[in-house]
C-alpha positions in Angstrom: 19.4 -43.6 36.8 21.7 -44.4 33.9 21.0 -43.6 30.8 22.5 -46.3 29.6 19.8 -48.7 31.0 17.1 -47.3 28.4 16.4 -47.6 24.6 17.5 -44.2 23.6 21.1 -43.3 23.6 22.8 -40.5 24.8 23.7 -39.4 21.1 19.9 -39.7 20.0 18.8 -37.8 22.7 21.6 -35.0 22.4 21.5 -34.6 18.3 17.5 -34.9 18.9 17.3 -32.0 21.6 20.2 -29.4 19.7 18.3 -29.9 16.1 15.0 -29.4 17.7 15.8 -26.1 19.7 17.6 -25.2 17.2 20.6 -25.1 19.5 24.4 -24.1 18.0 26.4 -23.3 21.2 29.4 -24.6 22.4 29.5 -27.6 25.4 31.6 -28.5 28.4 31.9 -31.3 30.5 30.6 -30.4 33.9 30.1 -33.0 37.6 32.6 -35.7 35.9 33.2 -38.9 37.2 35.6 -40.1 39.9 38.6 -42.0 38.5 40.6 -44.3 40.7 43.6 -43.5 42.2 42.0 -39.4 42.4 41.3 -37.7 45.9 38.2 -36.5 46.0 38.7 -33.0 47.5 36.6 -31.3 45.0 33.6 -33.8 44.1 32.7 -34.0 40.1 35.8 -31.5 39.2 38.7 -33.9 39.5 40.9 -33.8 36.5 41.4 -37.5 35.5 37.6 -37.9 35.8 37.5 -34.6 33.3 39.6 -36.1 30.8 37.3 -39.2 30.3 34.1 -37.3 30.3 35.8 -35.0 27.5 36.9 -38.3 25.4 33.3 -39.9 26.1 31.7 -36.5 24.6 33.8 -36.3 21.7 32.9 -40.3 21.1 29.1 -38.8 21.4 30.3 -36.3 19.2 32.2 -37.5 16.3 29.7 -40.7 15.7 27.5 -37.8 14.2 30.2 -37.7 11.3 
């Protein structure tokens, strides 16, 4: 399943879920994607794969401003 594939977006439901629940904390990236060129000793923690998911959050993010 990809998000992607459905009508809402991943902003929608974030924003959504956090004003809802009241929710003010802070957020990591966590299980990150696989980048090419990366070994895959420790699956969903590699560290190219981290810096993407942390540039695709702060897209998410920053198109609430």
């Amino acid at each position: 399943m990809i998000l992607t594939d459905y009508l809402l977006s991943e902003h929608d439901i974030s924003w959504d879920f956090a004003k809802q629940c009241g929710v003010d904390v802070p957020i990591r990236v966590d299980h990150v994607p696989l980048m090419a060129g990366e070994d895959n000793t420790t699956p969903g923690y590699t560290a190219l794969g981290r810096l993407f998911a942390i540039g695709y959050l702060k897209g998410i993010l920053d198109a609430e401003k």
